[in-house]
Every structure is written in C-alpha cells, then in structure tokens.
C-alpha positions as CSV (number, residue, x, y, z in Angstrom):
1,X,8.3,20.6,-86.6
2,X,6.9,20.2,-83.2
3,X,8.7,22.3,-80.2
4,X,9.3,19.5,-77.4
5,X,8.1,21.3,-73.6
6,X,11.2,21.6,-71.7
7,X,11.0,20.8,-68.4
8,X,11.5,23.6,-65.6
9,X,14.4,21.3,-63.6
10,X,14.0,24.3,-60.5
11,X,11.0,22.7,-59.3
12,X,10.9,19.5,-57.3
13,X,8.6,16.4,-58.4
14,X,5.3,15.9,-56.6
15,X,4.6,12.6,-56.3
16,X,1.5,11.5,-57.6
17,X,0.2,9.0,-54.5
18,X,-0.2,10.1,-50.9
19,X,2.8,11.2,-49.2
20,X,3.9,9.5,-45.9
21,X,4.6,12.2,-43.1
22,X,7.4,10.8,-40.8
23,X,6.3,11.2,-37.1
24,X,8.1,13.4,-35.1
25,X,8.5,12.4,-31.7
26,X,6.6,13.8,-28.8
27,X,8.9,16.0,-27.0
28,X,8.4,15.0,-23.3
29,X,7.6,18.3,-21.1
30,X,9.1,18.9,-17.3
31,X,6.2,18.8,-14.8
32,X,3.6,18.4,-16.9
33,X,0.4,17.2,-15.6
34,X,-0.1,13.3,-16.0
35,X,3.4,13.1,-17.8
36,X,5.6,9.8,-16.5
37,X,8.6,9.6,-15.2
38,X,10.9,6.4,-16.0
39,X,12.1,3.9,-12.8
40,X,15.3,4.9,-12.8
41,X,14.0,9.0,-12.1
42,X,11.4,7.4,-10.0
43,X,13.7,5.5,-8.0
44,X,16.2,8.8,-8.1
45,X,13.4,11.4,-6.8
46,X,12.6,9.1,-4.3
47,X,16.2,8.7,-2.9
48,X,17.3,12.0,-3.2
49,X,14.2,13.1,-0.7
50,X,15.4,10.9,1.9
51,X,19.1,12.2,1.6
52,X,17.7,15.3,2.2
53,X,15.2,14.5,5.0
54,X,18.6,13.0,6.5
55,X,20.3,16.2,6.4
56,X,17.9,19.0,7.5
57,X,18.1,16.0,10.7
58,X,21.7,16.3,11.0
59,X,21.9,19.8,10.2
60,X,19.8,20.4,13.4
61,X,20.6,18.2,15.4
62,X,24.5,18.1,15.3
63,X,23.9,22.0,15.2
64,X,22.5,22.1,18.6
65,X,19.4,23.6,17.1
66,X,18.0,20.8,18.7
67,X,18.7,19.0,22.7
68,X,20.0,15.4,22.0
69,X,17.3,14.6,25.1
70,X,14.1,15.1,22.8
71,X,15.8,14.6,19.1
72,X,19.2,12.1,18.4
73,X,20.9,13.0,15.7
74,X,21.5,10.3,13.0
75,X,24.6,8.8,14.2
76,X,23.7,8.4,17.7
77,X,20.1,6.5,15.9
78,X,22.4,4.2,14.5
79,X,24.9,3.6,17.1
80,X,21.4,3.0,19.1
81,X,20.5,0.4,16.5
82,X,23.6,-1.6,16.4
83,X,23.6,-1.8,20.6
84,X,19.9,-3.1,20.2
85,X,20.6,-5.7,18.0
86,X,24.2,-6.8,19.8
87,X,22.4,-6.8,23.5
88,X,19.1,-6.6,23.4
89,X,17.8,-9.4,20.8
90,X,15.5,-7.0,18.8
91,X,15.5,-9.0,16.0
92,X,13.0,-11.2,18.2
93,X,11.0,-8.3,18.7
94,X,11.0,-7.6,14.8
95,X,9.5,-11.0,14.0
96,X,7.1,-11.3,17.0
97,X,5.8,-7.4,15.6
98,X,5.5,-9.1,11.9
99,X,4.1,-12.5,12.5
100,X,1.4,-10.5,14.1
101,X,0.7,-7.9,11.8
102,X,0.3,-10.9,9.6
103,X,-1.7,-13.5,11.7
104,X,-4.3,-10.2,12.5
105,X,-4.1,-9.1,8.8
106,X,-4.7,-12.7,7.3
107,X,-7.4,-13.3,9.5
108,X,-9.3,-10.0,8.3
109,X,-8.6,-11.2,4.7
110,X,-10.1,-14.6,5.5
111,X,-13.1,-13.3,6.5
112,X,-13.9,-9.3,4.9
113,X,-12.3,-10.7,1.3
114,X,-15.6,-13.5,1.0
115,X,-18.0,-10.9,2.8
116,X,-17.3,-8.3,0.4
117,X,-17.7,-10.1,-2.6
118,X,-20.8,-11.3,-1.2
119,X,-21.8,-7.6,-0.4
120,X,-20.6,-6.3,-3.6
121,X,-22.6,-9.3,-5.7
122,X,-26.1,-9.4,-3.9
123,X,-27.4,-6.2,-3.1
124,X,-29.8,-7.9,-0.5
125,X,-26.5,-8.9,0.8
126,X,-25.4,-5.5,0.9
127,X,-28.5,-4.1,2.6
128,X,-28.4,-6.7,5.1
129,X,-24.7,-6.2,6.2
130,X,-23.5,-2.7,4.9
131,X,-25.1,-0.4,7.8
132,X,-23.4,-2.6,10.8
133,X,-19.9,-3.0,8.7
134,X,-20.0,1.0,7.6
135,X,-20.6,1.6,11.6
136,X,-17.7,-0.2,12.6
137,X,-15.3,1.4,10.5
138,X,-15.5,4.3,11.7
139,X,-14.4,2.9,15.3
140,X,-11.0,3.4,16.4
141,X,-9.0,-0.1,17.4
142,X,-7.5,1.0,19.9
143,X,-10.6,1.4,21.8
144,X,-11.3,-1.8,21.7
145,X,-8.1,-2.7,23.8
146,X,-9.7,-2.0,27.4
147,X,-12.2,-4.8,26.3
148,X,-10.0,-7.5,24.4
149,X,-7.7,-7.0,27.5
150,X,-10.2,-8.2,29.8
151,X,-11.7,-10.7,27.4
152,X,-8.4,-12.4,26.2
153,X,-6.0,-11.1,28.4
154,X,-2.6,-9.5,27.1
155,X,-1.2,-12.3,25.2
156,X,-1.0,-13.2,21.6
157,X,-4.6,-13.2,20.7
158,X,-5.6,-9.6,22.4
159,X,-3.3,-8.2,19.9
160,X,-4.1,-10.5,16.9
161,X,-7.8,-9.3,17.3
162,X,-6.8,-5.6,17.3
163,X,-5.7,-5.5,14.2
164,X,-8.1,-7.9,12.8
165,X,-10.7,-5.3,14.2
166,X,-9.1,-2.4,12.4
167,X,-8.8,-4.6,9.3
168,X,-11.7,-6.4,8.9
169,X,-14.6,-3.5,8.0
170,X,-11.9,-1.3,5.5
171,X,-11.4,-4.5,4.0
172,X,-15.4,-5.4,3.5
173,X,-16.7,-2.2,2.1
174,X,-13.4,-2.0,-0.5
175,X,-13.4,-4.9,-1.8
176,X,-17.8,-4.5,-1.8
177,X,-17.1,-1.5,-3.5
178,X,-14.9,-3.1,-6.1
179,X,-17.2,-5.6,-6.9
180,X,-19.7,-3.4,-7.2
181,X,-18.4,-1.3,-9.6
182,X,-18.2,-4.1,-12.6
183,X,-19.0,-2.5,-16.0
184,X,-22.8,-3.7,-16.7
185,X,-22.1,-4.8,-20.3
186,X,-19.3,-7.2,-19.1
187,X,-22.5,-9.0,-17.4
188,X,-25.3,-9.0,-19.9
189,X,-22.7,-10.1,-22.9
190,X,-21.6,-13.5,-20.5
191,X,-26.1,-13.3,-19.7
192,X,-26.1,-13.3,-23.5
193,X,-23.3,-16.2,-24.0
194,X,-25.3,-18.7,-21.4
195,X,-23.9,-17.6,-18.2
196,X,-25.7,-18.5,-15.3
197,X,-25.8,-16.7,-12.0
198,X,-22.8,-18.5,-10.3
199,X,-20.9,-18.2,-13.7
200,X,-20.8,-14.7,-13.6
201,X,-19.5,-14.5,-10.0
202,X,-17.4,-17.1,-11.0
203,X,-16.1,-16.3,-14.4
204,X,-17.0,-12.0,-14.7
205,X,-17.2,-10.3,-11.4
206,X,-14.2,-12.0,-9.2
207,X,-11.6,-11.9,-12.2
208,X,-12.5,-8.5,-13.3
209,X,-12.4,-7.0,-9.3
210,X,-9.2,-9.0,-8.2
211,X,-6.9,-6.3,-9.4
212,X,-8.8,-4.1,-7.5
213,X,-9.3,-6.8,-4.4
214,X,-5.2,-7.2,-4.5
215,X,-4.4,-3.6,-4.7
216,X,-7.4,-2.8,-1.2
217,X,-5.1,-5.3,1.0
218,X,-2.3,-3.6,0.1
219,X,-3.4,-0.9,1.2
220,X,-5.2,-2.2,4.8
221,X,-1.7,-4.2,5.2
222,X,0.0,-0.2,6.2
223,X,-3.0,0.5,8.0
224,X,-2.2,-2.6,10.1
225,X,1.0,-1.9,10.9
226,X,-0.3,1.2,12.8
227,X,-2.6,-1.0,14.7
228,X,-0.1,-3.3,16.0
229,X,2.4,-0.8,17.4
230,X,-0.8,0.4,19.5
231,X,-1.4,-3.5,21.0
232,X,2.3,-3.3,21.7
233,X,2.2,-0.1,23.7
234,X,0.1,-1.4,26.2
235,X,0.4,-4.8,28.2
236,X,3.5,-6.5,25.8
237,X,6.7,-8.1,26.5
238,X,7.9,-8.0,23.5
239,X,7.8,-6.4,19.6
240,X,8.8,-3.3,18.2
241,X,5.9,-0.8,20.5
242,X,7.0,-2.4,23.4
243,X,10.4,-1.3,22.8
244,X,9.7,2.1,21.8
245,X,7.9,1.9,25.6
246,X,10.5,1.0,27.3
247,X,12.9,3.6,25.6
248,X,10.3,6.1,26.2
249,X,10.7,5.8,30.1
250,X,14.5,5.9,29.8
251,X,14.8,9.5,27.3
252,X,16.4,7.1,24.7
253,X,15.0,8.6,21.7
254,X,17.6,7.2,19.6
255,X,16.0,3.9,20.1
256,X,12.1,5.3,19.4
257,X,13.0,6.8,16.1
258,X,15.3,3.8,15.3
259,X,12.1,1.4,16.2
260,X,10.2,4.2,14.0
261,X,12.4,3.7,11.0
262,X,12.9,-0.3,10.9
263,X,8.6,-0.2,11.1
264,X,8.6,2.1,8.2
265,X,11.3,-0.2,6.1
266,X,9.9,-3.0,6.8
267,X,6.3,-1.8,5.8
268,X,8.1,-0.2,2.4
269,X,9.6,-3.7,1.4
270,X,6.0,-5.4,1.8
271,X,4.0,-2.4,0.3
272,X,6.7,-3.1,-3.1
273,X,7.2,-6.7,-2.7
274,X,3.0,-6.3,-2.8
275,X,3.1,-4.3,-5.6
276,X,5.5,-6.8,-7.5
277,X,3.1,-10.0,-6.6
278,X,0.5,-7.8,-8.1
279,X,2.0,-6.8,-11.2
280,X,3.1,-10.2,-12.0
281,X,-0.1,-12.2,-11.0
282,X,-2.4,-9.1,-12.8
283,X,-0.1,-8.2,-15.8
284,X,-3.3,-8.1,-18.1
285,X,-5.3,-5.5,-16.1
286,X,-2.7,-2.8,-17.3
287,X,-2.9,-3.9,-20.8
C-alpha cells in the first residue's frame, strides 16, 4: 500500500501567480527640498509671519525702543487710518491711485503684449527691435518725469505715461522671451499636419506661450505699482503718494505706513485675484 505525503501544515502556501505588493504610502518629510505644502499650511505660514512682523512692531514701538516721531506703533497706524478715511476722503485717493496703475498698465499691455509676440515669432523682428527695447529697460521711470512734466504737464496723462514707460519694455522682452522659448517639435509636427505660417502663430506658439504671457503681466502689474507712487510724489493732488507727501511734511508717520500697507493689500488681492483668473482660464497648462 502506498504511503500518502503528509503535508507539513507549519509552512504557509505560496501562491503560484505573481503576488501583488500593496503600496505603502510615501511618508511626507518636514523641509524637504521641493516637498508641498497644502493651502491650508500655506495660507497658515503665511499668516502667522505677519502676526509676528506685527509684534516685533508693537514690541518696539509701545516699548519705547523706538520715538513715536520716526515709527507709530500699530494702534496709532490704525487710529490714523480710520481719521483718514472719516475726514480726509482717502478712499478717492485709493481709486484715483488704481484707475491709474490700470490705465498705464493696460496701455503697456496693449502695445509690448503684440510687440513681443512679434519679437518672439520673427527673429528679423527681434533683431530689428530687441537692441532699442533691451536699452530702455534698463532706464529708470522716474527719470523720465522732469520730461513728461514739461511735455504733458502734471495731470492725468504725465502719470499714465510713467508707468506705461516702466511697463512697456519688461513687458516686450518677457513675453518675446516666452514665445521664443516654444518646444521645436510642437512646430514641425503642426509643419508636418499642414500648418501654414500664420497657423502656427495662430494655433501653436500663442496658445502654448499664454500661460507664460498671463503669468509676465502679473508680474509687471507689482512693478507698476511702484511706478505710480513715484508720479504721485511729485506734482499730484491726489492718490495714495500724494498723501504719503503731505504726511511726510507734517511727522505723521502713522499715515505713511498706513498709505504703505493699503498699497501693499491692495497689490496682494490683484497679484491673487491674478493668479485665480489664471488658474481658471489656463487649468490645462498644469496638467
């Protein structure tokens, strides 16, 4: 009679197919190089560093580290605030300091947005332009103003043309560089497809650089916003620099650094209201 193998029950099965590993998940690392943060830390860290930046002020100012004549603490900045908006309509100032951050800014992008592309497209285009536009860049605005003063005064368009002057070039040789900077195989593939000339500016180069277009005028719009308070500093009645002048003359530096601040919120909620619009209108660029 046959003996039947008895099987040793201490040892486990193996399978005969391939075995399917379960994933363990990547264990996220503090301060690691390239590692992301989620919004709600992001929006957290970014908080928490103005609290503090609030209370190193208050710390030396309430101190008396500091004399209230050259730094106000934060309570007097805001009881400055409220009196400027009660008696001295600074909410008009607010919107004539905006509508001409955006007049001068949208009058750069009119012009430096077509130009670039042009620039970035044609390199005969480029070599025609790029020399003059890479000179004026490097020309402060504010030099400018002695000239525009005596050309169109100190009204409304002296100050528009300041800012379009320090837009206009930053915004030519980005968004030239942008264009510029297409991938190659992109091209010959729509070549290959039939494209013609005009269709790959039309259909390869401008959709593949606007991304990139959006996220250069974001970037000139802050640099505007510098310009402007400069116009406003000399030869205004009105706006945020003009304010900040006029507070100047009278030691008020609760009103300068309150000025300061509503320039730098108000530049924050375009720069992310910016970023937003961009997102939204360029979802597919990030996929």
């Amino acid at each position: 009679m046959d003996a039947t193998p008895v099987m040793n029950s201490s040892k486990p099965l193996i399978p005969a197919g391939p075995v399917a590993v379960a994933a363990t998940p990547r264990r996220r690392r503090a301060l690691a190089p390239l590692e992301p943060v989620s919004a709600r830390a992001r929006w957290l860290l970014g908080l928490s560093f103005f609290v503090l930046f609030v209370l190193v002020w208050a710390f030396f100012t309430l101190g008396g580290f500091v004399s209230p004549t050259f730094l106000a603490s934060p309570a007097t900045m805001v009881r400055e605030g409220v009196l400027l908006f009660a008696q001295y309509n600074f909410l008009h100032d607010i919107g004539m300091t905006v509508w001409r951050v955006l007049g001068g800014f949208v009058l750069a992008a009119v012009i430096a947005v077509p130009l670039g592309i042009a620039m970035g497209t044609w390199k005969s285009v480029e070599a025609f332009f790029e020399p003059f536009v890479s000179f004026c860049r490097y020309l402060p605005a504010s030099a400018f103003i002695p000239l525009l003063i005596l050309w169109a005064g100190i009204g409304e368009t002296q100050k528009l043309l300041v800012i379009f002057i320090g837009s206009v070039f930053q915004v030519t040789l980005m968004v030239a560089v942008t264009v510029g900077s297409a991938r190659r195989d992109l091209v010959e593939a729509a070549y290959t497809l039939g494209a013609n000339s005009r269709g790959i500016v039309a259909r390869v180069l401008i959709p593949g650089a606007a991304p990139g277009i959006a996220e250069t005028l974001r970037l000139v719009l802050g640099w505007a916003w510098t310009y402007v308070i400069v116009a406003e500093l000399i030869g205004s009645s009105s706006g945020i620099g003009h304010m900040i002048t006029d507070s100047q003359a009278l030691l008020n530096t609760g009103q300068i650094i309150f000025g300061i601040i509503v320039i730098g919120v108000i530049g924050l909620i375009s720069d992310l209201a910016f970023k937003a619009f961009n997102r939204r209108l360029f979802a597919w660029s990030t996929l």
